[in-house]
C-alpha positions as CSV (number, residue, x, y, z in Angstrom):
1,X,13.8,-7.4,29.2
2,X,14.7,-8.1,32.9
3,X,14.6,-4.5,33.3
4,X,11.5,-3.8,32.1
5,X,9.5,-7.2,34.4
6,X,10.8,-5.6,37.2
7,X,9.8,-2.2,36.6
8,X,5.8,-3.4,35.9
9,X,5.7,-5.4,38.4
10,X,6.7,-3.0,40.7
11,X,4.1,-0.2,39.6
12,X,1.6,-2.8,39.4
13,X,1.9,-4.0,42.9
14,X,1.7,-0.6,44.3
15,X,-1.1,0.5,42.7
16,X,-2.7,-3.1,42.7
17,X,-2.9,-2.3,46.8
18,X,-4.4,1.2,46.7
19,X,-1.6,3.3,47.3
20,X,-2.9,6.0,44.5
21,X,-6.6,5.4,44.3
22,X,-7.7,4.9,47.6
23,X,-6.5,7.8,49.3
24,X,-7.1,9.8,46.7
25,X,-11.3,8.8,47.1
26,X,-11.0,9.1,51.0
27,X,-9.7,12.5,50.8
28,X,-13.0,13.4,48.1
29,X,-15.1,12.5,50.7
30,X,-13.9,14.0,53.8
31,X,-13.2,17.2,52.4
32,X,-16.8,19.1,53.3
33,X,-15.3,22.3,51.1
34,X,-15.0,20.6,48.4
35,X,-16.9,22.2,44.8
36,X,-19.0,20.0,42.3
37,X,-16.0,20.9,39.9
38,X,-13.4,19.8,42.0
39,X,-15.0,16.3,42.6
40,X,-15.2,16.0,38.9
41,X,-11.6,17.1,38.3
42,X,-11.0,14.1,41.0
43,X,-12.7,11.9,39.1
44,X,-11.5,12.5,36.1
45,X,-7.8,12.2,37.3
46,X,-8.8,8.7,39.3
47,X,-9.9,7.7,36.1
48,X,-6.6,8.7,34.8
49,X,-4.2,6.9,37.0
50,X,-6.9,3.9,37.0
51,X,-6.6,3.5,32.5
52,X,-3.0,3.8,33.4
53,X,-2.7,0.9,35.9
54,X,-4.6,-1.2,34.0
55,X,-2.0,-0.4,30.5
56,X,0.7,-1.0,32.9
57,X,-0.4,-4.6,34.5
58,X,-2.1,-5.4,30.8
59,X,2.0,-4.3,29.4
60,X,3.6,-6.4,31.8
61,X,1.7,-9.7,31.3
62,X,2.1,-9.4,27.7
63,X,5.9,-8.6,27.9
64,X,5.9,-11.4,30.3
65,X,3.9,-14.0,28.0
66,X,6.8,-12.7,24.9
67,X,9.7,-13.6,27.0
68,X,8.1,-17.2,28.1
69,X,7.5,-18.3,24.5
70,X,11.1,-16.8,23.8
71,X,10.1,-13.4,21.8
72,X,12.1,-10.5,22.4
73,X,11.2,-6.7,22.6
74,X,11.3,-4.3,19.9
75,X,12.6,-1.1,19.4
76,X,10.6,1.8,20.7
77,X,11.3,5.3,19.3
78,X,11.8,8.0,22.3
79,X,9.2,11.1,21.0
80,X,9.4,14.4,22.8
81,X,5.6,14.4,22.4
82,X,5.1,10.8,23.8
83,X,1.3,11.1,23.9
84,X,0.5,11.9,20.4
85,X,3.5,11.7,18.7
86,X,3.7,14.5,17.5
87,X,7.4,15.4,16.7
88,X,7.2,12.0,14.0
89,X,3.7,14.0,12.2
90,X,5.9,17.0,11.8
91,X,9.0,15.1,10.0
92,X,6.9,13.1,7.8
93,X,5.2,15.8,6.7
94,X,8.4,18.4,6.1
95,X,9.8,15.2,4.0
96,X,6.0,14.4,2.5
97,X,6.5,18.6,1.2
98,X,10.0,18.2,-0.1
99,X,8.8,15.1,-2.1
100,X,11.6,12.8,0.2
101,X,9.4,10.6,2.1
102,X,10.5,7.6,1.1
103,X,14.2,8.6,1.9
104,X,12.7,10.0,5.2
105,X,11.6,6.4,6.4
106,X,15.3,4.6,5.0
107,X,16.9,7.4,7.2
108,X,14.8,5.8,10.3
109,X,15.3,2.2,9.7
110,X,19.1,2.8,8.9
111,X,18.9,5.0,12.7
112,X,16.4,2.7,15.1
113,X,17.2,-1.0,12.7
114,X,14.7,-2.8,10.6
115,X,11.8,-3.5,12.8
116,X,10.5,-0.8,15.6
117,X,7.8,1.3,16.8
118,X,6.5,4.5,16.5
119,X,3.6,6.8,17.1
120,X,1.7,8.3,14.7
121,X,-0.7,10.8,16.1
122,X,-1.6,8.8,19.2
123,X,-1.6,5.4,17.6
124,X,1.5,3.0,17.9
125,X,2.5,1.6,14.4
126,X,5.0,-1.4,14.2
127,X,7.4,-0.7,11.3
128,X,9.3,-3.2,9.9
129,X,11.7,-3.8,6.5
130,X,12.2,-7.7,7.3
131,X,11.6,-9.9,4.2
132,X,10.4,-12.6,6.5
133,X,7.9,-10.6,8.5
134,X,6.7,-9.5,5.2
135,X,6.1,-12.9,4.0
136,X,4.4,-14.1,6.9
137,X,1.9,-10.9,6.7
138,X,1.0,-11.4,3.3
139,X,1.7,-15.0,2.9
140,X,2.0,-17.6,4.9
141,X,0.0,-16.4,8.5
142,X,-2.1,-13.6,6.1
143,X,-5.4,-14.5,7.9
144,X,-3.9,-12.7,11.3
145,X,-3.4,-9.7,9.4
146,X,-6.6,-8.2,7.6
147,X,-6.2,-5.1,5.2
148,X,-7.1,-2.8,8.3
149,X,-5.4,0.4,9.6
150,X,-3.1,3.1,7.1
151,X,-4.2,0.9,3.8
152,X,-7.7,0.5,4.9
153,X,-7.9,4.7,5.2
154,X,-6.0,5.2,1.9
155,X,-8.2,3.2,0.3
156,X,-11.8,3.3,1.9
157,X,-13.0,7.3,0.6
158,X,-12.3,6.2,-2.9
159,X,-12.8,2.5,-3.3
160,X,-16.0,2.2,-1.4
161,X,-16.2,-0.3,1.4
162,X,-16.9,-3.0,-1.3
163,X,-13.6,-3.0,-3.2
164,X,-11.4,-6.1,-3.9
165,X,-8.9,-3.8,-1.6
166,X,-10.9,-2.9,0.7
167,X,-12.5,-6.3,2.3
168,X,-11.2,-9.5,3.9
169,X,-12.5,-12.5,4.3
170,X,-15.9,-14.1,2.3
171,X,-16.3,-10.3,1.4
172,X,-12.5,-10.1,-0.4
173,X,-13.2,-13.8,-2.0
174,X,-16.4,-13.2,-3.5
175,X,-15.0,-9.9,-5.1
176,X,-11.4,-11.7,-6.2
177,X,-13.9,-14.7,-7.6
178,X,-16.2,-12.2,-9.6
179,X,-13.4,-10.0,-11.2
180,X,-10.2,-13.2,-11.7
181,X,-12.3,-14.8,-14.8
182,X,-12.2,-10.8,-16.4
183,X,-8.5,-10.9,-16.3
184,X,-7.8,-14.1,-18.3
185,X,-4.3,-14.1,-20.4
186,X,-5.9,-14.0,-23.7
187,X,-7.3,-10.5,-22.8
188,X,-4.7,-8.6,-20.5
189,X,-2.0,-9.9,-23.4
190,X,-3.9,-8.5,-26.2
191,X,-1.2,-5.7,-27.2
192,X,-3.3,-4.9,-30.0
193,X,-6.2,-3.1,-28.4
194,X,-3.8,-0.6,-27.1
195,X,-2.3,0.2,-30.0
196,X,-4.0,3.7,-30.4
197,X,-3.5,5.0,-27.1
198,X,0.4,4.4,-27.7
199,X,0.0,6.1,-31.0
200,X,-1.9,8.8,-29.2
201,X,0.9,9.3,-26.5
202,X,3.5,9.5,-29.0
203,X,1.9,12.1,-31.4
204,X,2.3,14.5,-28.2
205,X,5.5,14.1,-27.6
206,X,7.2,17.5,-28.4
207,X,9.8,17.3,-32.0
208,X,11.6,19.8,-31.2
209,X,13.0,18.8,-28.0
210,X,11.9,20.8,-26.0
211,X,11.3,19.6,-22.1
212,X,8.2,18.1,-21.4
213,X,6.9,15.6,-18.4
214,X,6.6,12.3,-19.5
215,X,4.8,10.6,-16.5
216,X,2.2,13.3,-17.1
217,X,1.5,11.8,-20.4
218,X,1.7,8.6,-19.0
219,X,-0.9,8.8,-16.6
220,X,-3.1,9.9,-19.4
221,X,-2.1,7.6,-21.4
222,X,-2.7,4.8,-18.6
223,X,-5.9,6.4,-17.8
224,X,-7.2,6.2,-21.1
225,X,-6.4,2.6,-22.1
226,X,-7.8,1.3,-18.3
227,X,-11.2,3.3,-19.3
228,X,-10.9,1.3,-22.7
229,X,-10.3,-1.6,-21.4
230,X,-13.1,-1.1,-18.1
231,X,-16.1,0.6,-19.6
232,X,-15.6,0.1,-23.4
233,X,-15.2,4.0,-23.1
234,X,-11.8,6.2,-23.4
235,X,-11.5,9.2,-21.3
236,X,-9.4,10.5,-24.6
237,X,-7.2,12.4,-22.0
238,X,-4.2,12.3,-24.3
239,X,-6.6,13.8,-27.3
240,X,-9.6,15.2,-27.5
241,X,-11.4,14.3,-23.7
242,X,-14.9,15.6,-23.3
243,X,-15.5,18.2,-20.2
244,X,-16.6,15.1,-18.5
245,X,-13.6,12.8,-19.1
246,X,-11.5,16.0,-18.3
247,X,-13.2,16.2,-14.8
248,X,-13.4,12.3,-13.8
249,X,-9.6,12.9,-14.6
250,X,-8.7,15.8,-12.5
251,X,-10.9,14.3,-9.5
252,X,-9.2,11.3,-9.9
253,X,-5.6,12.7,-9.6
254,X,-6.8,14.8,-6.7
255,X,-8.9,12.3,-4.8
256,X,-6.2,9.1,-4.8
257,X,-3.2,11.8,-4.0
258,X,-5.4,13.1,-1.0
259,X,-6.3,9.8,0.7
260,X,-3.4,8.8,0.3
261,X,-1.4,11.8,2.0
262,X,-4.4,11.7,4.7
263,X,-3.2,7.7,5.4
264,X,0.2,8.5,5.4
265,X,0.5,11.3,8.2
266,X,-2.4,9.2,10.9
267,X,-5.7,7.6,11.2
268,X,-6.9,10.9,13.0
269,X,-7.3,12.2,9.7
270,X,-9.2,9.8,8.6
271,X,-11.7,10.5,10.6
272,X,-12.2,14.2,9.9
273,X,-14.3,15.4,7.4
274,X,-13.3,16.7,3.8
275,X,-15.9,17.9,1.7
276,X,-13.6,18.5,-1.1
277,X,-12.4,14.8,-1.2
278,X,-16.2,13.8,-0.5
279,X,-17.3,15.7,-3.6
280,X,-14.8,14.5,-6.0
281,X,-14.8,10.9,-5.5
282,X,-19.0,11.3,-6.0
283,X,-18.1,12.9,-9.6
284,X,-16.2,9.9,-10.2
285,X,-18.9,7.6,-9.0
286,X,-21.3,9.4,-11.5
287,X,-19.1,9.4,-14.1
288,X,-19.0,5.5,-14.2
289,X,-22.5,5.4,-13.6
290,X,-23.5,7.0,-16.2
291,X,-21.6,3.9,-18.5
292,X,-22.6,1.1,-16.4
293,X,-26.4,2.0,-16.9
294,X,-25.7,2.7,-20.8
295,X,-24.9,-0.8,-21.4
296,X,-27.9,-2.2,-18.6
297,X,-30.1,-0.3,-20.6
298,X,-28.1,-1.4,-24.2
299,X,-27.5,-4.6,-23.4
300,X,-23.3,-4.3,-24.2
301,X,-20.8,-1.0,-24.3
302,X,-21.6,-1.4,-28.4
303,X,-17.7,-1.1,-28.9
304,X,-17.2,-2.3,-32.4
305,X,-13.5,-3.0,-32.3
306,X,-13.2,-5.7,-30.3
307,X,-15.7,-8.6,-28.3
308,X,-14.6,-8.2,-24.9
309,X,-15.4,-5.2,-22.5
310,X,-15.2,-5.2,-18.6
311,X,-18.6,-4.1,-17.8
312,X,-20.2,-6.2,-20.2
313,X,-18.7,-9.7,-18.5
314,X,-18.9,-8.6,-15.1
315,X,-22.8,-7.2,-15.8
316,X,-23.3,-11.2,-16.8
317,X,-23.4,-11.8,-12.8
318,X,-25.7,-9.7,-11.9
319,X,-23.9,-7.3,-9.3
320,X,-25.5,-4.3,-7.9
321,X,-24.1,-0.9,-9.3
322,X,-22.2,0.4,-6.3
323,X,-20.8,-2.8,-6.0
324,X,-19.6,-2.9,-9.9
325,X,-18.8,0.9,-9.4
326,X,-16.3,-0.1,-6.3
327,X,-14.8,-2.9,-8.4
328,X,-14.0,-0.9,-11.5
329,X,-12.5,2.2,-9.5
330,X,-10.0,-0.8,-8.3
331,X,-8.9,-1.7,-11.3
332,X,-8.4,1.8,-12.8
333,X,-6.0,2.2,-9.6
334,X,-4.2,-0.7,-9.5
335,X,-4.2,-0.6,-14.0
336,X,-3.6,3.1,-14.2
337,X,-1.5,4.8,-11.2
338,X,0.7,1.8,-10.9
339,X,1.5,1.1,-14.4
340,X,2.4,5.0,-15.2
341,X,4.5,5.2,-11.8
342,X,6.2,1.8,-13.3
343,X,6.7,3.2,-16.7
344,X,8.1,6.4,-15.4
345,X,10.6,5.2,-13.1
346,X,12.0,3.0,-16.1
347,X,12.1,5.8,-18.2
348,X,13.7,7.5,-15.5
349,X,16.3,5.4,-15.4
350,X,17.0,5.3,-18.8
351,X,17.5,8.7,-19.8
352,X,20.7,8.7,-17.1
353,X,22.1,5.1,-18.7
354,X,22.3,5.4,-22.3
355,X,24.9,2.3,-22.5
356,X,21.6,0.5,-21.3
357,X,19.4,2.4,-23.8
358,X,21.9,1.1,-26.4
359,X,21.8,-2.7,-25.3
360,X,17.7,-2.5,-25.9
361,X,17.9,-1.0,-29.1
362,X,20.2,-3.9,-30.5
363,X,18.5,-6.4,-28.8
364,X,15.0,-5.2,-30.8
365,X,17.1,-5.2,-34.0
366,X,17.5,-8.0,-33.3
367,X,14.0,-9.0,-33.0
368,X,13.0,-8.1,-36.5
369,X,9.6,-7.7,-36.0
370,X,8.0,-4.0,-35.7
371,X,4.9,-5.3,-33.6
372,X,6.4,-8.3,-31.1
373,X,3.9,-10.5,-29.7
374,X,3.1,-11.3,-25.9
375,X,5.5,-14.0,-26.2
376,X,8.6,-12.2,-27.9
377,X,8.4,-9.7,-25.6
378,X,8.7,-12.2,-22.5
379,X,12.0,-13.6,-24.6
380,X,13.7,-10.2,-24.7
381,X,16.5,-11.3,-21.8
382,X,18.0,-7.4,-21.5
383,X,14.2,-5.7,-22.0
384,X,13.4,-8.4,-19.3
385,X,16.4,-6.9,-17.0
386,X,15.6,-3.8,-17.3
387,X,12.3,-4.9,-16.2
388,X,13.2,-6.1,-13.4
389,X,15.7,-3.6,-12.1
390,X,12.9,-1.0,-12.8
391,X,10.3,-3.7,-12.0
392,X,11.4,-7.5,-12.0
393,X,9.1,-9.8,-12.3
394,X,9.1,-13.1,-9.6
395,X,7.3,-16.8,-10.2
396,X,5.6,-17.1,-6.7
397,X,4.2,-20.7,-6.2
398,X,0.2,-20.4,-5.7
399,X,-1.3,-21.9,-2.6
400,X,-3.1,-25.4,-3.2
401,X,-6.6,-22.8,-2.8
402,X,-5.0,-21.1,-6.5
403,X,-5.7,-22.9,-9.4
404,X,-3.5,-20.5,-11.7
405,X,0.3,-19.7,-11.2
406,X,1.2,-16.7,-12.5
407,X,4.4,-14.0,-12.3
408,X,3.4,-10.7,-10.6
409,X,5.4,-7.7,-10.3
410,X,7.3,-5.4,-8.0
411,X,9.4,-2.3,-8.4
412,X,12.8,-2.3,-7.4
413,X,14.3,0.6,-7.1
414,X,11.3,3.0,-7.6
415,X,8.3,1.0,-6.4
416,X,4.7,2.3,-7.4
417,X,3.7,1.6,-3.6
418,X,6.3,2.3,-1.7
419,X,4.6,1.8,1.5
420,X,1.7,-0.6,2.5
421,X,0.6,-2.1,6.0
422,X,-2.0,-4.3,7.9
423,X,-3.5,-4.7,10.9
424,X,-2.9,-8.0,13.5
425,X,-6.7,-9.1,14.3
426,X,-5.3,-11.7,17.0
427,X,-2.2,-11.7,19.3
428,X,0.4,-13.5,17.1
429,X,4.0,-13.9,16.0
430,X,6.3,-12.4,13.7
431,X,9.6,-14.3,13.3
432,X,12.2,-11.5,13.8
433,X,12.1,-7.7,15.3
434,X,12.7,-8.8,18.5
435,X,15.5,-8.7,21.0
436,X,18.8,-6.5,21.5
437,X,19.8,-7.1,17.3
438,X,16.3,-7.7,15.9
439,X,17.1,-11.2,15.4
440,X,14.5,-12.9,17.6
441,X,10.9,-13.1,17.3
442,X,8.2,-10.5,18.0
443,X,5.4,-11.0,19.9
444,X,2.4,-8.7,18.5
445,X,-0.6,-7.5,20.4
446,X,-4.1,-7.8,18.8
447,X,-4.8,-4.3,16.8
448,X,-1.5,-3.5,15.9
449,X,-0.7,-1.6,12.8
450,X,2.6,-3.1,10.7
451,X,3.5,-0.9,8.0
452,X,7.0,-1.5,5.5
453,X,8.5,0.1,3.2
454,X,9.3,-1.3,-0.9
455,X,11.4,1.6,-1.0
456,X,13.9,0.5,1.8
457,X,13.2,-3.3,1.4
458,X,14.4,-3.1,-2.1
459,X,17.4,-1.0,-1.6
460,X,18.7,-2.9,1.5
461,X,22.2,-3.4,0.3
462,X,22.7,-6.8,2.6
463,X,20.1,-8.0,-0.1
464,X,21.0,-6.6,-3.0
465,X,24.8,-5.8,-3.1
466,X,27.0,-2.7,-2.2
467,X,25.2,-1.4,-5.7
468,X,21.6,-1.5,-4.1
469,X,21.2,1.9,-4.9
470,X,22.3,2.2,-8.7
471,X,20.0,1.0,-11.9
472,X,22.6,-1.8,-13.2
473,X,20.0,-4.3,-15.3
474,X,23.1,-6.7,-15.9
475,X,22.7,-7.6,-12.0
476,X,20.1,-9.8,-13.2
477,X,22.0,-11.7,-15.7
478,X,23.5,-13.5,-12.5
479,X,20.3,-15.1,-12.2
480,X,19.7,-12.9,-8.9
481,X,16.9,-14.3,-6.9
482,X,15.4,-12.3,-4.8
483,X,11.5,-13.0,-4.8
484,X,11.0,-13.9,-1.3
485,X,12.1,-10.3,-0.3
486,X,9.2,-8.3,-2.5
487,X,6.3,-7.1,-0.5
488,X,4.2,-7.2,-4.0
489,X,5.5,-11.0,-4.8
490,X,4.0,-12.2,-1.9
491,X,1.0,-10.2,-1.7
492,X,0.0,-12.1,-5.3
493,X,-0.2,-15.6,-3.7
494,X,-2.9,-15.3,-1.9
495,X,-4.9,-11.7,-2.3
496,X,-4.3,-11.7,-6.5
């Protein structure tokens, strides 16, 4: 740190008495030669040296004002393309092509330690896979740290700038009071309603064992019962799905995939434009139209099976249509990709542990019952381990602002969102990162960009054991407690 005062303040005092600039202007003007081009390339390159003297003294007051409130400094990675960053682009997107990207960002934290910075096409990102930063981004200081940045561009070209995942402040309360009410217990318990869809998934699965790709009937399956659930309407994926179910479908699968890759390699991308992506996410927009205004003009979905339909409550508060339209595409993400992702990694597991596979079969034997309720299946102790290996479930204490506790969920070993991030909108603190061994705290600048990954977090084997990396669901008969370490867990107290 001593190092790096001295340093800027030595720059800055040269420059701050015109060594660079000022004879640099006197020689413009003396020169009678001189072209109109080369007084604009002088210009340009005063300019230059002037942004960079003003980074420089702005960098050394704010390292300065970190070490007198006792923050240290984090790691900074050393690119051979320091200006863009371009070597990092490159590597995430060899490992994003060989389907390792996950394992590409453990390999960095276990090389540069758990919290340091990078560049990402010209834009420094803080990355960090401490438990307690996490908690203080998404729980206890979340109001420095809007939904800005990398999650803002995955989410934004599908979502709509109105989505409960896409807004902060009055803008993510008012969309998080409309929608809570529409996910009461007595409906999202209701195993009942998706008891076709289940027998619709498992009338495709092959007899004859053959190979086929279970999470590709998952997401159909997932797909259709969110539609059910949403619009009153199936998409019918795993069955008979009309051309137009087919479509919102495909577009779907294309248009979350490519925002998300687009997020994931910079925020240049972001702002380039994609008529492909453009035109698929206004299918989808159509396609839930076209439901939305057949119950407005109805008066209800007219689904026969069952009183309660999405639409229909949320059309009882009278929201405009692109503002329902950004609502519903949120909850077919976070109900559909997540749950299949979830369902799949289980499976996953699984098929390489049949003692495991065993222990579940004897413990619904033991059940008796073909159909369990909500609240047999929360008694199932091994199910529940399973669970939570694949995706354990935490009690998070609400804030005195939520009325309602409630458990929410987060993969372990295969998490459906293996990265997130958020954006500092103030100068403010993060209790570790800083300092030679990343145990002191970290001072962040304004506009900063922390992103972490579930997928290292919840393999971190100082955490979890020496075993971090196998599925063993038995770890959790030790009554294991981990919540405070799960991105997910603590993003439910306050933004769920």
């Amino acid at each position: 740190m001593t190092n790096i005062f001295l340093f800027c303040q030595a720059v800055a005092s040269q420059w701050a008495m015109g060594s660079v600039l000022v004879p640099a202007f006197m020689a413009m003007f003396h020169n009678p030669g001189a072209t109109l081009t080369s007084y604009l390339h002088l210009l340009l390159l005063c300019f230059v040296i002037l942004r960079f003297e003003v980074y420089v003294i702005q960098k050394y007051i704010f390292l300065r004002r970190a070490y007198m409130i006792g923050c240290g400094d984090a790691v900074t990675i050393q690119h051979w393309d320091p200006i863009l960053g371009i070597d990092a682009f490159l590597q995430a997107l060899a490992a994003l092509r060989e389907f390792r990207l996950p394992q590409h960002f453990s390999a960095l934290f276990e090389r540069h330690g758990q919290t340091y910075y990078g560049k990402a096409l010209g834009r420094w990102i803080l990355l960090t896979n401490e438990p307690e930063n996490i908690k203080t981004v998404l729980g206890t200081n979340m109001p420095d740290w809007p939904i800005d940045g990398p999650r803002l561009f995955a989410a934004l070209p599908v979502l709509g700038p109105r989505s409960i995942f896409t807004t902060n402040g009055q803008e993510w309360f008012a969309a998080r009071t409309m929608m809570r009410p529409a996910f009461v217990r007595d409906q999202v318990s209701d195993l009942e309603r998706f008891g076709k869809h289940i027998d619709n998934f498992l009338a495709v699965i092959p007899r004859d064992g053959s190979t086929f790709d279970i999470q590709e009937l998952l997401l159909k399956l997932t797909m259709d019962s969110s539609t059910d659930f949403l619009l009153g309407h199936s998409t019918n994926s795993l069955v008979y799905a009309s051309p137009e179910a087919l479509q919102f479908y495909r577009d779907f699968e294309y248009a979350s995939s490519e925002a998300a890759v687009r997020s994931l390699l910079g925020p240049i991308l972001h702002y380039l434009p994609h008529p492909k992506l453009k035109k698929s996410v206004q299918r989808l927009r159509q396609y839930i139209r076209f439901y939305i205004r057949k119950v407005t003009e109805k008066g209800s979905s007219e689904t026969k099976d069952r009183s309660y339909v999405f639409i229909d409550e949320l059309l009882k508060l009278n929201p405009t249509e692109d503002y329902l339209i950004d609502q519903v595409l949120s909850v077919i993400v976070a109900g559909r990709d997540t749950t299949a992702s979830g369902l799949s990694a289980v499976f996953y597991c699984l098929a390489r542990h049949p003692d495991a596979v065993k222990r579940l079969k004897d413990e619904m034997a033991q059940l008796g019952v073909e159909n369990p309720t909500w609240e047999q299946l929360k008694q199932m102790k091994y199910l529940n381990n399973v669970i939570k290996e694949g995706e354990f479930y935490t009690y998070i204490p609400q804030s005195s602002s939520v009325l309602v506790s409630h458990f929410t969920t987060a993969m372990r070993l295969f998490p459906p969102i293996s990265t997130n991030s958020r954006t500092s909108n103030k100068e403010t603190i993060l209790p570790v990162g800083g300092g030679p061994d990343g145990s002191e705290p970290l001072l962040v600048a304004k506009g900063t960009s922390l992103r972490w990954s579930t997928y290292c977090l919840h393999r971190r084997k100082d955490i979890y054991g020496s075993d971090a990396d196998e599925f063993r669901p038995e770890r959790w008969e030790l009554n294991l407690r981990v919540g405070y370490v799960s991105p997910l867990a603590w993003a439910g107290v306050l933004r769920v």
